[in-house]
N, C-alpha and C positions, 0 to 999 in steps of 0.2 A: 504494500500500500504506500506507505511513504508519504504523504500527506494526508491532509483530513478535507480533501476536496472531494475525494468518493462517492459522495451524497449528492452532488452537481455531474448532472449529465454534460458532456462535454459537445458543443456543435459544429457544426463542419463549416468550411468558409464560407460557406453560401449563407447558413443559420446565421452567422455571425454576422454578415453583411447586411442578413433583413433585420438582424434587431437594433439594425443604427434607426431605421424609423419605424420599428416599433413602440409606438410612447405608452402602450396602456401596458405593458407587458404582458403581453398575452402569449409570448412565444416562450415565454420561463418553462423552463422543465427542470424536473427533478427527480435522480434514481430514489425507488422509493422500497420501503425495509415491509416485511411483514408486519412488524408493533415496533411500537415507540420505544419497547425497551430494546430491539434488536439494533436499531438505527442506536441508540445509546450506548449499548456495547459494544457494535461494531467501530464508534468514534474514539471509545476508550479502550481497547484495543491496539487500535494505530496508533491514538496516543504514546501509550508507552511502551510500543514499539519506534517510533522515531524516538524518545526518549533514551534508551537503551539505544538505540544505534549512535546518537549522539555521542553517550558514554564511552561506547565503544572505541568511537573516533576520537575519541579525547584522551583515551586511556593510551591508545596505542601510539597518537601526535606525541605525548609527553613522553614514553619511554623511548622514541626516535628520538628527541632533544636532549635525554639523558644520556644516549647512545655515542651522540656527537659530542656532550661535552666528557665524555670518557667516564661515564660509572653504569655500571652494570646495574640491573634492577629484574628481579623476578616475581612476576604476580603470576600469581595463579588463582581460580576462579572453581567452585565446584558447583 
């Protein structure tokens, strides 16, 4: 997933081009969940999975930076 845009149907150029003079919005779409708690879960979900991928990237930028300034560091994760 990777963002929390998932709930927004995505439009093709042509969609995109008629909703420059669409002014009532009538051309709005929206992927839509079985219940409100699915569409719920499904956004906190991603959430803290870009969260955790964050970390990830963060964890592994700093032991590169440790690397180069010459100290050794071992994490490990269970």
């Amino acid at each position: 997933m990777g963002d929390t845009s998932f709930l927004f149907a995505t439009p093709s150029f042509l969609e995109g081009l008629a909703r420059t003079l669409d002014l009532g919005a009538t051309l709005d779409e929206y992927n839509s969940s079985i219940t409100p708690e699915q569409a719920d879960f499904l956004a906190l979900k991603n959430d803290w999975q870009v969260i955790g991928n964050d970390l990830a990237n963060a964890i592994e930028q700093e032991k590169s930076n440790l690397k180069v300034q010459g100290k050794q560091i071992e994490l490990e994760f269970d």
